[in-house]
C-alpha positions in Angstrom: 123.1 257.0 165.0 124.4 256.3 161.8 126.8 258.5 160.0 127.6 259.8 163.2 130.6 260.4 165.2 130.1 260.5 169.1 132.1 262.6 171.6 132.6 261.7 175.0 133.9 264.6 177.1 132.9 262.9 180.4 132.7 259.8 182.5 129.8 260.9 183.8 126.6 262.2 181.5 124.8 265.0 183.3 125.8 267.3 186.4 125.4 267.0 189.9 125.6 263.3 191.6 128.8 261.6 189.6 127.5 258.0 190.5 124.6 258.9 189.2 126.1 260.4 186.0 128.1 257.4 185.4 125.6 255.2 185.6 123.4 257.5 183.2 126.0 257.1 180.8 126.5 253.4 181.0 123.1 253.2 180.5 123.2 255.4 177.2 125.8 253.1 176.0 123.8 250.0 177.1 120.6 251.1 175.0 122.8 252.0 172.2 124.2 249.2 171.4 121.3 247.4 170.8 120.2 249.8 168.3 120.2 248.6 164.5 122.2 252.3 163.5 125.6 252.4 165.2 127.8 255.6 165.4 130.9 255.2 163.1 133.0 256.1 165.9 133.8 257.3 169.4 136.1 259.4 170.4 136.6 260.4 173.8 138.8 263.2 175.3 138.9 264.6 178.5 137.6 262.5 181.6 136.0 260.9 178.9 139.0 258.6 178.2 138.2 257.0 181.8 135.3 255.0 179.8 137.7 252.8 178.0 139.6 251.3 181.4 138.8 248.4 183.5 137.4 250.7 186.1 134.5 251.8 183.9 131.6 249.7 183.4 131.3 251.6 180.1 134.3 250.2 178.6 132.2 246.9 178.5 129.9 248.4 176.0 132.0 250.4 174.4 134.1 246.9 173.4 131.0 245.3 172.2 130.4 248.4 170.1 133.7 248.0 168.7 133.3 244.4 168.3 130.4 245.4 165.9 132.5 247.8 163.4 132.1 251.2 165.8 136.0 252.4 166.1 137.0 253.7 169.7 139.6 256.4 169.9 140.8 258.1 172.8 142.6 262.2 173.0 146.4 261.1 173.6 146.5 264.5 175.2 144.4 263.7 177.8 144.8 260.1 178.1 148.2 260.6 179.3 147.1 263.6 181.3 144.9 260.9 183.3 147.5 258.3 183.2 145.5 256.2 181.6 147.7 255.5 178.1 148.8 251.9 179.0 145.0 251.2 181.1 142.8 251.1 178.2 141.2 248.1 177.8 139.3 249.3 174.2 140.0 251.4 171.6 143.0 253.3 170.1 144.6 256.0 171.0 144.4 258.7 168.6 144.8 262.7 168.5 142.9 265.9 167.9 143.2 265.7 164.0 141.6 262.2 163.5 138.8 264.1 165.2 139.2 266.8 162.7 139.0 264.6 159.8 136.0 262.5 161.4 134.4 265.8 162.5 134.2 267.1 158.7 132.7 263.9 157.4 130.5 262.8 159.9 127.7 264.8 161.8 129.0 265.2 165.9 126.6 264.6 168.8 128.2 265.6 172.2 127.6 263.1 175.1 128.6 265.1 178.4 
């Protein structure tokens, strides 16, 4: 993962069952972090912003990744479109063209 940005545009990872997809994902995260390479960042938009509440088992990992020098941003756009501005529990919230900026440095893999 290094030199790479990841995207969360989901709380879930996959289609079809969303307990399923969420615990998919909090799995991904779980494995991750206990990888040597980290991602330099995450940035999550859409439902993707849920991840960094209390209400996520995700946000767990995702503070331990940030603990370890991955930064956390979440879409303001959609973090306030979920209510969600004054939950988050990690990260920062951040816009569309910090994404821009990380986008053109970093190589992108989509988690969805």
């Amino acid at each position: 993962m290094k030199n790479k940005i990841l995207l969360v545009s989901s709380n879930q990872l996959g289609r079809g069952d969303q307990v399923l997809g969420e615990n998919i994902l909090e799995t991904f995260f779980t494995i991750l972090k206990q990888k040597d390479e980290l991602p330099v960042a995450v940035f999550c938009m859409n439902s993707g912003v849920l991840t960094m509440t209390e209400d996520s088992f995700v946000s767990v990992h995702l503070k331990e990744l940030e603990d370890m020098g991955t930064e956390i941003f979440a879409c303001k756009t959609c973090a306030d479109h979920y209510g969600v501005s004054e939950k988050l529990t990690v990260g920062k919230i951040s816009g569309m063209a910090d994404f821009i900026e990380l986008a053109a440095k970093y190589e992108v893999l989509t988690i969805s």
